[in-house]
Every structure is written in C-alpha cells, then in structure tokens.
N, C-alpha and C positions, 0 to 999 in steps of 0.2 A: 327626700320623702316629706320634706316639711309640706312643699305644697296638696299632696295627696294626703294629708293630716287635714290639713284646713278645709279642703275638699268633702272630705270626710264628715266633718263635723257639722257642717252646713247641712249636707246630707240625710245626717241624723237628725239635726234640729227642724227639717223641713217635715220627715216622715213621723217624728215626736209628735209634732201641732195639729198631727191629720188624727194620731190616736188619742189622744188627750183631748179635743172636742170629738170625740163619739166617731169619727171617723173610720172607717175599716181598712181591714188589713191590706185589702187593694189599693184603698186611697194611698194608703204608707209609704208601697215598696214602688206605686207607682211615684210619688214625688218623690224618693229619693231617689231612683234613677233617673227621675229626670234633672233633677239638682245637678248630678254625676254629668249626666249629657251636654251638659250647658256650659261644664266646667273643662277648658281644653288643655287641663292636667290630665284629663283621661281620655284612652284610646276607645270613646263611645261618645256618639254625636258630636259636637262641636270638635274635640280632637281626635277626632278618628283620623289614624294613619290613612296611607295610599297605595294604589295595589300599584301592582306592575305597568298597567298601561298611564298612572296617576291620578286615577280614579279614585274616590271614596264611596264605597259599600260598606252600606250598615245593618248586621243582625239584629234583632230582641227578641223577647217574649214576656208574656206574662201566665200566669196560671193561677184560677180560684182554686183551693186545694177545699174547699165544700162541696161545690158539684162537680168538681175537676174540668170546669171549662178553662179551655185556652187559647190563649190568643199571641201567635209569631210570626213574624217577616224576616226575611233576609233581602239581600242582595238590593237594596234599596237607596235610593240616592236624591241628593236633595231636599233630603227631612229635618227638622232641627230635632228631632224628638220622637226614634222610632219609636220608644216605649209605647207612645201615646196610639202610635198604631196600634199594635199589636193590643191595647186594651179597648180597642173600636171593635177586635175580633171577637171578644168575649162571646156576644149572643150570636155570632154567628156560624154555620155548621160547618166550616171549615176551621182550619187551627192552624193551617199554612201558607203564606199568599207570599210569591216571593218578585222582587224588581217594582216595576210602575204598575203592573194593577195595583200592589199594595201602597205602594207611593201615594196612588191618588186618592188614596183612603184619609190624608194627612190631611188635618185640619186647616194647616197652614203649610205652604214648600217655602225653603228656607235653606240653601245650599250651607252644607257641614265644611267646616274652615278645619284643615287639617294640610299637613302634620304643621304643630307650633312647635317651638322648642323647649317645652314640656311633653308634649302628646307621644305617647308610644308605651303606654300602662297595657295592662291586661283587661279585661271583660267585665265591669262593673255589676255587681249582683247584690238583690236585700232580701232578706225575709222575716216577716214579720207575723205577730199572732195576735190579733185585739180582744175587746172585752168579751166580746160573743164566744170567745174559740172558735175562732174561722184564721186558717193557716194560707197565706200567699205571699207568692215568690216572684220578682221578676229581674231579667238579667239587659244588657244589652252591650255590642261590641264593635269596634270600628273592623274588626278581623286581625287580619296576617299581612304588616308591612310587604312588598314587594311582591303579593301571593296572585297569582292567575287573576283576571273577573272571573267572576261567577262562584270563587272559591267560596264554600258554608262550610264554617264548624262547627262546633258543638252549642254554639250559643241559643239557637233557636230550635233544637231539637229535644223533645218531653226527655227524660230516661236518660240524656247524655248530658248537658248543660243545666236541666234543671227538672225539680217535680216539686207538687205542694200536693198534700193527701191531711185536712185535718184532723180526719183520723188517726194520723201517722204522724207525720208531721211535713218538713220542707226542709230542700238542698238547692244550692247554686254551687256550681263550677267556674272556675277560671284555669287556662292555663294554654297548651295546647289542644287545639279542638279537635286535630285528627287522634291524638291518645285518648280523648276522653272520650270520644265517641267509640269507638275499637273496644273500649274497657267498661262503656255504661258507667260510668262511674257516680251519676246522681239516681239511677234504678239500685244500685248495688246498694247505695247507702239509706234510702227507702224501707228497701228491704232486710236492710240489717235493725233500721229504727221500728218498722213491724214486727219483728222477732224481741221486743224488749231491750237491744241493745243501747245504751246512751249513745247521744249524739256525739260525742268524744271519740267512745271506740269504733263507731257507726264508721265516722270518716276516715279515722286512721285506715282500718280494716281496708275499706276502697280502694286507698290511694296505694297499696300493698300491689294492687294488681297493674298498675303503671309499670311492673320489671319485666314484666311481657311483651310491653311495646316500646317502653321510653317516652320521654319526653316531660315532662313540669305540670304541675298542677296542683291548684288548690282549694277544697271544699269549705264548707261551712251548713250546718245543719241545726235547726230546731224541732225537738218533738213534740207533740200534741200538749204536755205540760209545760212548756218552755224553758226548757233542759236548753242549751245551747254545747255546740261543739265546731273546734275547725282543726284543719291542718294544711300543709302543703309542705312539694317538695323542692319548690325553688327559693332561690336567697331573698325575696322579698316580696312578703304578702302585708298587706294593714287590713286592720278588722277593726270594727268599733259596736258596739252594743248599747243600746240603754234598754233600765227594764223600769218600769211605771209600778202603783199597789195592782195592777191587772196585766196591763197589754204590757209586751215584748218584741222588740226591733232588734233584728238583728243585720246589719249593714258589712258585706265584703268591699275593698276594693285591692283588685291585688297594686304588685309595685310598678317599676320602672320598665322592665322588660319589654322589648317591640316583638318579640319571635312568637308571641303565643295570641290569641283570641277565637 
C-alpha cells in the first residue's frame, strides 16, 4: 500500500495548490485525478488494467455539483487523461459520449501503458468544496481486468459512481461497478445527506444495501458544510483528506484489488 500512499499524497498536494490560490473546486478534483491517472499504481489512465481481448478501456466523469453540469466518457482508448475529457463536456448538452467520438475530444492521444506490476487498484475518485461553497466530484477507472470490450460500470454513470449537488453535497464510489450500479449507491447516499444525515452515517447506510447483490465497495462523502464521511466493504481502501481555514479536499483511492472498477 505504501505506493498508493505516496500516490495519494501527490494527489492531495496537487488539488491543495489549486484551492489555496483561489482555484475551484473543479480545478481540485480535476488535478487530483489526474495526478492519480498519471500514476500507474492505479487502475485509472496510465495503469489501467486489460480487458479480455488486451485492450485498455478508460471511464471518467466529472460533475459541478452548482449547476449540476456533467461531464463522462467511457470506453475510451488512447487517452493519457480521461478526466480531462470528461471536463471538455462540462458546457456541453450531452453528459455522455462513449469510445472515439469522445477520444477525439482529447487534447492530446497518448496510449494508456497498462497493466504494470503495481496497476490493478480500484477507481480513483476526489471531492472537494472551495471558498465559494461550490461542491465537485470527479472519478476515473481503468475497469474490470479480463471483463468483455465495451464493459461500463458504474464509474461514469451520475446516481451510481458518483454525484455532486452543493446544496447537498458530493459522493464518489469505488468497488464493483455492476453492485453499485443495481444499488445506486452514490443517489442513495445523496439522498440520505439531503435528509440531514452526516456524511458518516450517509455512507454506512448505502453500502448496507450491497447484501442484495454482493460484491465490495467503497464510498466517501462530503456535505455542503464539509462534514466528511467513508466506508467500505472490502480489505483495502486509502482515503486521504486535508482541510485549509475554508476549502476542503477530500481524495479516495481504493486499494490493491483488480476484480472491481
């Protein structure tokens, strides 16, 4: 784990430097995943695992939880950095573009070097809250070792890998993507931080409903105050935090597992 620690920290210190010069909560979660992406300790851009045929297919998303615009691709290849897609979609009136239309949206194509012998982590997600109180969330995943083309899980879908409402606040998912999508598991937790509940009990509560379907996963949530909460149900999740005298980052990355994204 040591290396998804150092990973980690990088991470944090990248999307730190975005809110500490005035930067927004976009700017945040977008450089720390893309710090994450770059780093091929995790199963998202640079060590994104290989599917079945030996392919590499990359999810993301992003989402402003102030106008609730968003922006995700799946099934994409030859990106260094889907995040960076997926924040091109912001102003745009779609929220889903998946393969080489969305590819070509890439600033730069940059084929994803995958699996290393570190790469096979879970789905790297941040959410952060800046001085404004403007709440944004963004994830991104190499997938499911060994899983079909064309397989999407929950990474790049609103209500199941992820939501940001600053109203409310924001969640990111990791784990299995077909459990978390079957169980909404980032709408459920939402909805529990709209209802008054801490971000604490918010995710416990969620992840309750995984006995339904099975399979591992793990949340992380901040509310509109920047209350933070996580849990999960498999043997290895890293979480890292900092909080500033305003803004608040909050950074998941799960552990070592190749079965889940």
């Amino acid at each position: 784990m040591e290396p998804n620690r150092a990973g980690l920290s990088a991470a944090l210190s990248a999307a730190v430097g975005w809110l500490e010069s005035g930067g927004s909560a976009l700017d945040a979660v977008e450089s720390a995943v893309m710090r994450m992406e770059d780093d091929p300790t995790f199963n998202a851009g640079q060590g994104s695992v290989r599917r079945a045929d030996g392919s590499v297919e990359m999810d993301a998303a992003i989402m402003d939880g102030t106008d609730l615009s968003i922006g995700a691709v799946c099934v994409v290849r030859d990106v260094r950095n889907p995040v960076r897609i997926a924040r091109e979609l912001l102003d745009a009136r779609e929220t889903l573009i998946a393969g080489e239309n969305a590819a070509q949206l890439a600033p730069t194509r940059s084929p994803a070097v995958g699996p290393t012998a570190l790469a096979g982590g879970d789905t790297v997600g941040c959410v952060a809250l800046d001085t404004a109180g403007r709440i944004a969330v963004a994830v991104s995943t190499g997938g499911l070792t060994h899983a079909r083309p064309g397989r999407i899980g929950d990474t790049p879908l609103p209500g199941c890998g992820f939501y940001a409402d600053s109203f409310v606040g924001g969640v990111a998912a990791t784990g299995v993507g077909e459990s978390i999508s079957r169980t909404l598991l980032a709408a459920r937790t939402i909805v529990a931080l709209e209802a008054s509940q801490p971000p604490q009990a918010a995710v416990e509560a969620a992840l309750l409903h995984l006995a339904r379907v099975g399979g591992d996963a793990g949340l992380i949530a901040m509310d509109r105050t920047g209350q933070i909460g996580w849990s999960h149900t498999g043997d290895q999740f890293a979480v890292g935090w900092a909080r500033g005298p305003s803004p608040i980052l909050h950074v998941e990355i799960a552990g070592v597992e190749d079965t889940h994204g």
